[in-house]
Structures are given as structure tokens and as C-alpha cells.
BABA-236720 format. One record per residue (C-alpha): x, y, z. Coordinates in steps of 0.02 Angstrom, whole numbers, padded with zeros to 5 digits, always signed. Layout:
BABA-236720
XYZ ...
END
This chain:
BABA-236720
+00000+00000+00000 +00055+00178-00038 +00101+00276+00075 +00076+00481+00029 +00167+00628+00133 +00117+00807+00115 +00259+00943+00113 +00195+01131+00113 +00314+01258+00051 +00299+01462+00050 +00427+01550-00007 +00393+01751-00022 +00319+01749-00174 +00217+01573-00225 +00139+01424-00094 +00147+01242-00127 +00078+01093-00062 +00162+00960-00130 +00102+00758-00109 +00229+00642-00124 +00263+00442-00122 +00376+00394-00001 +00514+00358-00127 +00525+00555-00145 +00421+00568-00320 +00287+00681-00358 +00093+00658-00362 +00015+00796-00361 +00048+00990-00353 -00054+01119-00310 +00005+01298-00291 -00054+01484-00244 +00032+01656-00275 +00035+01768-00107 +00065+01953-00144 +00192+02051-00061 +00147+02219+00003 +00263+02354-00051 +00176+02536+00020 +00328+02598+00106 +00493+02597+00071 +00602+02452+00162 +00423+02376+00208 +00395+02213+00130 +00239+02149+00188 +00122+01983+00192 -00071+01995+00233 -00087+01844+00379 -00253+01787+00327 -00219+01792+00152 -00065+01673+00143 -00187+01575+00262 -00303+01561+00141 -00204+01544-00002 -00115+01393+00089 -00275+01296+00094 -00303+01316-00070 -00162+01254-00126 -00192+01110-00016 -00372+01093-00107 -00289+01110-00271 -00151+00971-00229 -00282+00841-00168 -00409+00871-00340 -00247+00822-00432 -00190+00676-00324 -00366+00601-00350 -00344+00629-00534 -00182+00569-00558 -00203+00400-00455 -00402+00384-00504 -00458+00376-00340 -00467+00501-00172 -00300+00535-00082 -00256+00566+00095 -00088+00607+00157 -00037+00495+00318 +00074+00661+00378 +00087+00847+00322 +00223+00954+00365 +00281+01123+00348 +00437+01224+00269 +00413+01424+00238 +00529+01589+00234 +00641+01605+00350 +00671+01755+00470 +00547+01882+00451 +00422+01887+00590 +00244+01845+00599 +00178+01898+00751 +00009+01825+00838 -00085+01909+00983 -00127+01812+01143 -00296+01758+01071 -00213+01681+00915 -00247+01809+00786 -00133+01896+00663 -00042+02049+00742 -00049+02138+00592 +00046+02111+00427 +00179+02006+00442 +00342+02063+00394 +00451+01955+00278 +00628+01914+00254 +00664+02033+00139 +00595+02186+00242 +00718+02343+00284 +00659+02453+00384 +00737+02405+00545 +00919+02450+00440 +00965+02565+00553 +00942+02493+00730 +01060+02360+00668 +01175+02492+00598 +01176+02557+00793 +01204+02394+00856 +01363+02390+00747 +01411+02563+00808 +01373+02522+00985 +01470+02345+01000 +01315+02248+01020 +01334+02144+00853 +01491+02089+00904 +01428+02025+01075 +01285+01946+00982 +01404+01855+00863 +01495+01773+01016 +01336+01742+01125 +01213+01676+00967 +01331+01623+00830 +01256+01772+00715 +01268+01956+00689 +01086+02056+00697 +01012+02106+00512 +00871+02205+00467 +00738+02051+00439 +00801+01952+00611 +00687+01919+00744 +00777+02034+00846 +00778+02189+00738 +00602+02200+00701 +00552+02165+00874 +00670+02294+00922 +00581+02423+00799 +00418+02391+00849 +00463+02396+01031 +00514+02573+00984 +00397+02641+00857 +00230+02535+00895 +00220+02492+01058 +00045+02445+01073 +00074+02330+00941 +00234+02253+01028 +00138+02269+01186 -00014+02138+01107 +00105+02003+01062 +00075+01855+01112 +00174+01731+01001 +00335+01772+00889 +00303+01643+00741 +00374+01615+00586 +00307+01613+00406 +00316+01402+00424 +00250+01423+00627 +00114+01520+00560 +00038+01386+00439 +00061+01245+00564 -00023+01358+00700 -00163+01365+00549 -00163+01194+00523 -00175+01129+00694 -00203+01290+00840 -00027+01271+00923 +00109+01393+00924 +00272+01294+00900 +00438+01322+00813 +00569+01196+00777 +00748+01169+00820 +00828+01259+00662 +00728+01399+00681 +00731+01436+00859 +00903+01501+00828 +00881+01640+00748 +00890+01759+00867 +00877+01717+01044 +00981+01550+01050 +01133+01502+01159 +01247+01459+01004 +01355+01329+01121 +01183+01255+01210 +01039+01280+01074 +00939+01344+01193 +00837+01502+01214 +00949+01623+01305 +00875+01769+01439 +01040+01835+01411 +01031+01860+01227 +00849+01945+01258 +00921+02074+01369 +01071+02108+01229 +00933+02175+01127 +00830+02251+01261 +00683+02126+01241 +00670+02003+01407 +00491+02072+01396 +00457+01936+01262 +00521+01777+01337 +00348+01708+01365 +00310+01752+01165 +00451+01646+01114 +00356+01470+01054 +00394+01311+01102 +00512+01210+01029 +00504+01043+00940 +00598+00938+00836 +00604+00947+00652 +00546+00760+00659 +00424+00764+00790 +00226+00783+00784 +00176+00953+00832 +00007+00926+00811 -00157+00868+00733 -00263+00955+00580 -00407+01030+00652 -00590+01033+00614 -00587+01227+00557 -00435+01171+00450 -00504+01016+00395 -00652+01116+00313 -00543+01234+00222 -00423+01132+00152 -00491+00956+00119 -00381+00857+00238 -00448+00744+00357 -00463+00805+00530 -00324+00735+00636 -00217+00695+00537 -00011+00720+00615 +00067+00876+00579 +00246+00880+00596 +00356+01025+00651 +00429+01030+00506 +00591+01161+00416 +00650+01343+00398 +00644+01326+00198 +00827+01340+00151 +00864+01191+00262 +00702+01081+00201 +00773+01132-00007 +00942+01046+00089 +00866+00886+00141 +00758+00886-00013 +00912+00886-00089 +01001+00746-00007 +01116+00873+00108 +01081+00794+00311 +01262+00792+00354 +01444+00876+00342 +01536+00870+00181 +01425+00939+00040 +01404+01127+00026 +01204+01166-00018 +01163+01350-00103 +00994+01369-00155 +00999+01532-00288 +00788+01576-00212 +00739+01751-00160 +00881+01739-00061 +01061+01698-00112 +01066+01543+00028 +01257+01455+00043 +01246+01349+00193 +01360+01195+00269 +01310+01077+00395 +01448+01046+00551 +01479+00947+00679 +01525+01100+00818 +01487+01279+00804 +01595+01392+00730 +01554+01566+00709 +01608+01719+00591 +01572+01886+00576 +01500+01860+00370 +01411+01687+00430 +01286+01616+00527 +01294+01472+00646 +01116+01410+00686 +01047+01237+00750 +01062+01102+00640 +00943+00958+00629 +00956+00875+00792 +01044+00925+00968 +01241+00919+00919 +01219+00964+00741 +01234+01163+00693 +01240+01228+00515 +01318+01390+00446 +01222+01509+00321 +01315+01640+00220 +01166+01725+00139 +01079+01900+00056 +00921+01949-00017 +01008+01947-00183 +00975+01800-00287 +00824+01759-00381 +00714+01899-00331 +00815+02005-00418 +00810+01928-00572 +00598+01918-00544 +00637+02122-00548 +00734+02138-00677 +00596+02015-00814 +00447+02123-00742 +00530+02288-00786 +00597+02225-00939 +00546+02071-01002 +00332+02114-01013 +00322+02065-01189 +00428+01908-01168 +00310+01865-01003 +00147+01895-01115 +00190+01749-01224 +00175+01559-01229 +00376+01526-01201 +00454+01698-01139 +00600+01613-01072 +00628+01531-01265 +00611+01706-01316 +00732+01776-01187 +00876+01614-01225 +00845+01684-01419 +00923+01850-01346 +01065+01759-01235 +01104+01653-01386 +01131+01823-01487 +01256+01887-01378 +01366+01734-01320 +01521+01804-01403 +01527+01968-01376 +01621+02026-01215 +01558+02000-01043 +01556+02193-01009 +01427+02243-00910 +01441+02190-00696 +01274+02191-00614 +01285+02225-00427 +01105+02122-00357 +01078+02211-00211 +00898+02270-00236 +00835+02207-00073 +00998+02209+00017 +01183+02176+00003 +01317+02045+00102 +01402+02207+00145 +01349+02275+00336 +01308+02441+00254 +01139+02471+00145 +01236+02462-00017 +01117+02477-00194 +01105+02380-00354 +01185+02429-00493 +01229+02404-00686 +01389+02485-00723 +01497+02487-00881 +01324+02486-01000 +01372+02556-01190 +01229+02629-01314 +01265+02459-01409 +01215+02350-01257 +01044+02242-01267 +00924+02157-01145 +01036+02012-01182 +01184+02078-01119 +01066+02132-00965 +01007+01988-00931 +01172+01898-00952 +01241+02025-00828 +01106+01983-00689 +01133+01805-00702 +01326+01824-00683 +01304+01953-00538 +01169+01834-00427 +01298+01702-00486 +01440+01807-00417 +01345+01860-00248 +01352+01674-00220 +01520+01654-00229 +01565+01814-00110 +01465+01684+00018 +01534+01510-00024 +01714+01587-00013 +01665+01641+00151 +01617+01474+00212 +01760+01363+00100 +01906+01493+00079 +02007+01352+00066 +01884+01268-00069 +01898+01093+00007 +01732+01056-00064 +01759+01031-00240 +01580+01016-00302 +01393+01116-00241 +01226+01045-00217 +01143+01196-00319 +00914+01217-00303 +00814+01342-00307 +00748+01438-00461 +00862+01505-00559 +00953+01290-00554 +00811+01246-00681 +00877+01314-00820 +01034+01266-00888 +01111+01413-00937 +01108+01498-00774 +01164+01328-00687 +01316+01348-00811 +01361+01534-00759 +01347+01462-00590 +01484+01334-00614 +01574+01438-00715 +01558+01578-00591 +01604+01484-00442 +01764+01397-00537 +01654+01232-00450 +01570+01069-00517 +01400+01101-00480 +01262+00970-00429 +01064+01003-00479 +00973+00862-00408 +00816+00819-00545 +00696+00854-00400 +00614+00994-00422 +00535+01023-00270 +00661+01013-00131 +00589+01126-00022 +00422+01050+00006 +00508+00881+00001 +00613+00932+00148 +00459+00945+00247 +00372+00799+00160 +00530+00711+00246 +00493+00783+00413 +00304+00713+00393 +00388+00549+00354 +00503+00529+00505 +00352+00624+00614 +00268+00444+00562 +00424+00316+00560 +00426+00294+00386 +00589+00314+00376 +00718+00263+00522 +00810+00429+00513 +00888+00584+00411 +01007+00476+00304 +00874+00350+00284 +00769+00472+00213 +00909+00541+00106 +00933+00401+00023 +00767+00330-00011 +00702+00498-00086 +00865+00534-00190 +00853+00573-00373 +00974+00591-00498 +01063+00751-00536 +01118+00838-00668 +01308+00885-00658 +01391+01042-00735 +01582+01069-00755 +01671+01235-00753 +01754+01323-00864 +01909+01426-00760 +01930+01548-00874 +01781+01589-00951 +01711+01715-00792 +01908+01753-00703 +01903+01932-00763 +01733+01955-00735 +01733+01887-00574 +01882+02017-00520 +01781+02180-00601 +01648+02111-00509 +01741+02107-00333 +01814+02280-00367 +01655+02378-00428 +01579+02308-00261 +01691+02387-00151 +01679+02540-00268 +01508+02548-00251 +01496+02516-00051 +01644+02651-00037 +01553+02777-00153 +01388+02743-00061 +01463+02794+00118 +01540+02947+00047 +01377+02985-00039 
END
């Protein structure tokens, strides 16, 4: 008998709720866009009851095709969750949404973490928690609201997370898990919360709004009958605790241990190791890992895919309004493969890797330059912003090939600039949806179908797609790109 796993996935822009077998292959699909709201400058913004909503239909939508596909009605024996990570969504003490939600790639607590740098509070929060304070963390929008809404900070009565929030949905219990409990308010040497990292940031007021946490692999709860009705689940049916998304695309992926290097090109540039102690750095950060013992390392920016997403809807609306835009768009990177790799796009829309708010850019663009060269441009510099992180965490490059998901993987061209960009042999598992399989895998141990991580890992492994690098084909382009970053983060202090 068959046995089906749910994984739920919400990234910043789209929601899937993915059913799988429990060899790791695909059923059914069924996804829902979630708008961002943009009003205000550095605010980027989720409407709680919306993504709700638009995760149950998903769900709806994934169960209609599972009954299609295998001619007959379809439960999954476990669900599990895997969403955004950082960001906060805050609840109020009767379970309600707190307001919007703000996401990961929300700004506008920039310069309370440009204080703590100035006031030697980063610093102590990179030796107490394993990370250095940025503008979407837990702490710094807590921090902001403490200070510029405090009736709203006063009314919270759970700190959740984009993945928290759905399972409190799904089931009416406020919960985190392991990996994510560390994002802020974590003992980096006992992965527990810490009273003493609260009071670094002025916030002991919200220990008791800190959820409880669980396991990656445990049950955190049961669907409920309110959920039941909107989604088309059974009631009670397990929910497990489930991922922070970047870590689920990992497992999806086949990454549960030391040795292979994981960077998922999303919204986010993601580049992110497990180890077997914590080590901490000032351009990294060290967070739980899977289990007590384990701790993984993240070198990451909001400047990956999303800025790609910008640069087609400015730019590419006539390629978007037909059958095969990205056909259209190759048809334009084909055109230009020979001519020089002038132009250096800086992808720092959103934010940079740098500690100061440094911009985007396009610099060295001539009258004779196309979209193609454009677009050729963005997918070197997102390539590029990846490498500035997996230096970071392999400066001595002793891992000689990359697991490599997330959007921009899918297409083969950009999974070339990516090995050629890193000077690295570059792995693309055929899965295509490691992130809700992560959590689909979390459903599955929740359950004991399989015995543990590696268990999993290997009986939901696909094959994957392997790209060699050229050295020489990005070497220059890779040092312009280096030097017209520091030129631009120099120029934008003085400025």
C-alpha cells in the first residue's frame, strides 16, 4: 500500500503543497501566488489571513490532482511544513494575526542594526548567538516595533514564523522547531533560548512570546476541524514541526550531514554547510542544525532570484505575455554569447552581504548594449553574490563540487554561469521540489517511515544533473565584479 506525505512550502512569493510517495516522487501539485505588500519603502509585507487562505487552497488544489492522477481520493498519512525564513509573523494572545507580517526581505529596521554595529552589540551577539543582527532578524524588528509601535509590541502574544504560522493554521498550536529557534535568541554553544541574549537587545519582555520548541521530526500537532473544512484534509491527521525553507530545499536535496556545501539561488542567495561543532564568523551564521549536536552555517543575502523576478517584470513584459518567454529571452542570450562579458550587475535590490545598505547597480552599459547583455549580466552578478558567500564558508575550497536548487538551477544556462562563476562542479538534483520535500521528509520521520535523516536521504534521492566549469571563461569578470563592489559600497558611504 502507498504511503503519501504532504510537504507545504511558502517562499515570499508562490505556496505549494506538494504530495509525495515515499520514494521522494511527485503526485500531485497544487500551488497559490501570495502578494507582497510594497507601500513603504524598506516595508515588505504579507497579509496573515491571506497566505492563510491561499495555503489551503493550494492544499485543495493538490488533493483534486492527487485524486486525478491516481483515479481515486488521496489522503496524506502526515503533512508538514517548510516556509521563509526570518521575518516575523507575530500573533496576539488570542491567536490572531498581529498585523501584517513582515518578511525576510523587509528593511526598515536597517538602522537599529546599523547602531548595534556602532554600539558593539553585534559583536557580542556574534559570540553569545553564533550570528550578527540584520534588518529582517527576529531581533531587529522586534526591536523596531518595541520602539515605534508599542501597542502593537505590547499585544504580542506569540513570535512565529512564516512556516510556525501555517502549522499554527493547520493545527491551533504555536510551535517552532529546532533550526529555527536560533535565529535570534539562541545560546549558540547550548541551542537553547537564552535570557541573556533577550536582554542584549533590550527585549526580556518577550520571553513568554518565544514558542515552544520541537523537533524537526516530531509531531507538533493534529489538523483541526476549522482546517479540515478549508483545506480538504482529514481532521487529525499528524502535523509535523517541520523546516525553515533553506534547510528543508537541503534535505530535499540529499544534504543531512557535513561534507556537501548546499546553495539554493531563491529570493535569497542561501550558501549553507552543515557541522559537527559551532563555529562562528562575523559574514556567517551558525544556527541549529537538525538535531541536538548538529549546527549549520548560512552565508546569505536577499540577492538572488528575486532580483532577477525584478529585472523580467521591468523589462521582459512582452517576453512574459507569451506562450515561451523564457525561449524568447535564451533567443536573446544566444545572440550575444560572443561578444564581451562587459557589463557587472551589482544584485543588491533588497539588500547587500556588505553591513552597510549598499544599492544595485549596472555599471559599464554602452549605447550598443541589449536586454541580452542585461540579462546575461544579472545572471553572472546573482551568480557572483554566491560566490562572495561560499568563499566565506570554503576559503580554502575543500569542497570541490555544490549541491545547487532553487529557481534560477532549472535552467541550464544559469546553472552553467553558476559553475562557471564559482570555478566549481555544480550538482542540480532532478527534483524539483526540494523545499516541500524537505518537509514531506519531516512528515515521514514524524510517522516512522523512515528510520532517520540519512534513511530518508537516500530513499528519496534522485538523480542530478552535473555541470563542469570552465576557469577561465568568468576570471576577469569575477575580479571587475569584486572591485566595482567595493567601489560601489565606498562611493555609497561617501555619498
Amino acid at each position: 500500500m502507498t504511503t503519501y506525505l504532504m510537504g507545504l512550502d511558502s517562499g515570499l512569493t508562490v505556496t505549494k503543497a506538494v504530495i509525495f510517495r515515499e520514494d521522494g516522487s511527485v503526485v500531485a501539485t497544487g500551488k497559490c501566488g501570495v502578494p507582497q505588500i510594497k507601500d513603504r519603502p524598506h516595508f515588505v509585507e504579507r497579509d496573515m489571513q491571506a497566505h492563510w487562505h491561499a495555503v489551503a487552497q493550494a492544499i485543495r488544489e493538490a488533493l483534486a490532482a492527487a485524486a486525478e492522477a491516481e483515479g481515486q481520493r488521496i489522503m496524506p498519512s502526515a503533512v508538514s511544513v517548510s516556509g521563509h525564513g526570518d521575518g516575523v509573523y507575530l500573533i496576539d494572545k488570542a491567536g490572531q494575526p498581529l498585523g501584517y507580517a513582515a518578511t525576510s526581505l523587509d528593511s526598515r529596521a536597517q538602522k537599529i542594526v546599523e547602531g548595534w554595529d556602532a554600539d558593539g552589540t553585534s559583536e557580542k551577539a556574534l559570540a553569545l548567538t553564533g550570528q550578527r543582527p540584520f534588518p529582517a532578524a527576529p531581533s531587529a524588528l522586534l526591536a523596531y516595533w518595541k520602539r515605534n509601535e508599542p501597542e502593537r509590541y505590547a499585544a504580542i502574544g506569540s513570535i512565529l514564523s512564516c512556516k510556525d504560522w501555517m502549522r499554527f493554521a493547520l493545527t491551533g498550536k504555536a510551535a517552532t522547531d529546532f533550526t529555527e529557534s536560533s535565529v535570534s535568541f539562541v545560546d549558540v554553544k547550548t541551542q537553547k533560548y537564552s535570557d541573556e541574549a533577550l536582554a542584549l537587545y533590550d527585549l526580556t519582555e518577550m520571553r513568554n512570546a518565544l514558542p515552544e520548541v520541537l523537533l524537526p521530526d516530531e509531531i507538533a500537532g493534529h489538523v483541526t476541524a476549522e482546517a479540515a473544512a478549508l483545506t480538504g484534509l482529514d481532521e487529525g491527521i499528524p502535523v509535523a514541526t517541520g523546516l525553515h525553507d533553506v534547510i528543508a530545499c537541503a534535505v530535499g536535496a540529499g544534504v543531512t550531514g557535513s561534507g556537501t556545501l548546499a546553495v539554493i539561488a531563491g529570493t535569497y542567495s542561501i550558501n549553507e554547510q552543515f557541522r559537527d561543532q559551532p563555529e562562528t564568523h562575523p559574514d556567517w551564521l551558525c544556527r541549529n542544525g537538525l538535531y541536538p549536536g548538529q549546527w549549520y552555517n548560512m552565508s546569505i543575502s536577499p540577492a538572488s532570484s528575486a532580483t532577477l523576478d525584478w529585472f523580467l517584470s521591468q523589462t521582459a513584459k512582452d517576453a512574459l505575455a507569451t506562450d515561451d518567454p523564457f525561449g524568447l529571452l535564451q533567443a536573446e542570450l544566444d545572440a550575444v554569447a560572443n561578444d564581451p562579458s562587459e557589463v557587472i550587475y551589482l544584485p543588491y535590490l533588497y539588500g547587500s552581504p556588505h553591513r552597510n545598505d549598499v544599492p544595485g547597480a549596472f555599471i559599464g552599459m554602452r549605447g550598443w548594449h541589449n536586454r541580452g547583455h542585461l540579462l546575461r549580466a544579472v545572471g553572472e552578478g546573482i551568480a557572483f553574490n554566491h560566490r562572495h558567500h561560499v568563499d566565506i564558508l570554503d576559503p580554502e575550497r575543500t569542497t570541490e563540487h555544490l549541491r545547487l536548487t532553487g529557481g534560477s538551477s532549472r535552467n541550464p544556462y544559469f546553472a552553467q554561469i553558476f559553475a562557471d562563476a564559482m570555478n566549481r562542479k555544480i550538482e542540480v538534483p532532478e527534483t524539483l521540489e526540494t523545499g516541500a520535500l524537505g518537509a514531506a521528509i519531516c512528515a515521514g520521520l514524524a510517522i516512522g517511515i523512515y528510520s532517520d535523516w540519512a534513511d530518508a536521504a537516500v530513499r528519496t534521492a534522485s538523480t542530478t544533473l552535473t555541470y563542469e566549469p570552465d576557469a577561465q571563461h568568468l576570471s576577469a569578470q569575477w575580479d571587475r565584479y569584486q572591485e566595482a563592489a567595493r567601489t560601489i559600497a565606498a562611493l555609497h558611504e561617501r555619498i
